[in-house]
C-alpha angles and dihedrals in degrees: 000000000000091000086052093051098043086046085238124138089036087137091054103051089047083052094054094056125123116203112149141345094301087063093054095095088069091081123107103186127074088002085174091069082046098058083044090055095051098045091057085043093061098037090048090048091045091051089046090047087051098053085046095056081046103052096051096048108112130200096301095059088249129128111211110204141167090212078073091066099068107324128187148189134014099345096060081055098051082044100055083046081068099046091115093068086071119109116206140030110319128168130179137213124210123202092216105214097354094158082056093048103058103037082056089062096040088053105034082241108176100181115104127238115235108155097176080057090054090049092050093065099029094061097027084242136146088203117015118205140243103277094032088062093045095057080050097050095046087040089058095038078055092059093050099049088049101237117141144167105022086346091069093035099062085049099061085044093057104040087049113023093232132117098224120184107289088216092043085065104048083052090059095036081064099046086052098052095051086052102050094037087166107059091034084060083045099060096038086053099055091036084074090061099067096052107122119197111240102169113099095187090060100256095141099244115165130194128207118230107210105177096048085049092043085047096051103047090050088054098049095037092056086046098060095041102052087054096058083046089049085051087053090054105050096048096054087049077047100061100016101057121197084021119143110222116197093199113205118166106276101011143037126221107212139184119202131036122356114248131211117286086202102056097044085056089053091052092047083047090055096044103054099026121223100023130095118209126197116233123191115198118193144168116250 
């Protein structure tokens, strides 16, 4: 009662909110009916998504989609979960760690990214699992889009699935934040920004606003990482003539000859000076 008088707590009650199928994993209770529901809920979405891809193929076998031309979210997930229905030879290109990449660049950020080797520590594991390397990866994705306290938690939630310890993150967030100095300068910096004075007797009271920042940095962000994704693109059409890309933000979907993964990261180098990005090419 003392928090809801003083106004405090307010991030972690919209946190706590649970408005649709992607909130589920924040109950605690039965988690096995959870993990049921989910489960129905994916296969039902995939099964919509591919109707959908079906439905819009023409005479030529094709699907044209906006969705091709730098496509994000969930629905470049449920597509890649229907790659298999391809004919032909298709390969893909994955932009390993792009959001680290460019923010690298942006922040003049030396340290490396190895998130198996986060995990490693994090979870006192030689291999981590699957899961284990997924919360690493989402709580490092966090950090560098400069979310933190509930924030970061409902990040994590919702990337994984998975209610991890509010103050276990806070502990790797900072961990985080001494390692990559840089981009945490970065984000306190621009985080000043978006102090608004609210005091209209000139004491000097600022107020945080927390939607325009949170706007902002997704937007950016995006931004950045679609160009290095366009990059991507045009060398392969560079280098692969007469090949069809499908461009989503971190990988490419292509049909026609592989290309070099060597040559798309020196393009990428070129591109954003300084930083080195790591670029898996493989046959689908």
């Amino acid at each position: 009662m003392s928090e809801q008088i003083a106004g405090a707590a307010l991030d972690r009650e919209e946190a706590a909110k649970i408005e649709g199928f992607r909130d589920l994993w924040k109950v605690q209770q039965d988690r096995a009916t959870v993990r049921n529901v989910y489960a129905f809920h994916d296969c039902f979405a995939s099964l919509v998504f591919g109707q959908s891809l079906s439905s819009s193929a023409v005479e030529d076998g094709r699907v044209r989609s906006h969705l091709f031309c730098g496509g994000t979210g969930a629905k470049v997930a449920l597509f890649n979960r229907w790659l298999g229905a391809l004919d032909g030879a298709h390969f893909s290109v994955r932009i390993d760690n792009s959001l680290f990449g460019v923010l690298a660049w942006l922040c003049h950020e030396q340290t490396p990214c190895d998130t198996k080797e986060l995990a490693r520590d994090w979870f006192n594991m030689r291999a981590p699992s699957a899961i284990q390397l997924a919360i690493a990866q989402a709580v490092f994705e966090g950090f560098l889009l400069g979310k933190n306290s509930w924030a970061f938690w409902e990040h994590v939630g919702d990337t994984t699935r998975a209610a991890i310890d509010h103050n276990t993150l806070e502990v790797w967030r900072t961990e985080l934040a001494k390692r990559y100095s840089a981009i945490t300068m970065f984000h306190d910096t621009l985080r000043s920004y978006f102090l608004r004075e609210v005091s209209s007797h000139g004491h000097g009271h600022q107020q945080f606003e927390a939607a325009a920042h949170r706007r902002y940095v997704d937007r950016e962000a995006h931004r950045l990482v679609n160009r290095a994704s366009q990059i991507a693109a045009q060398v392969v059409e560079e280098t692969a003539q007469g090949s069809l890309v499908a461009r989503f933000e971190n990988q490419l979907l292509c049909e026609g000859k592989a290309v070099s993964a060597e040559e798309i990261s020196e393009r990428l180098a070129a591109a954003f000076s300084g930083t080195h990005f790591n670029v898996e090419v493989q046959a689908i």
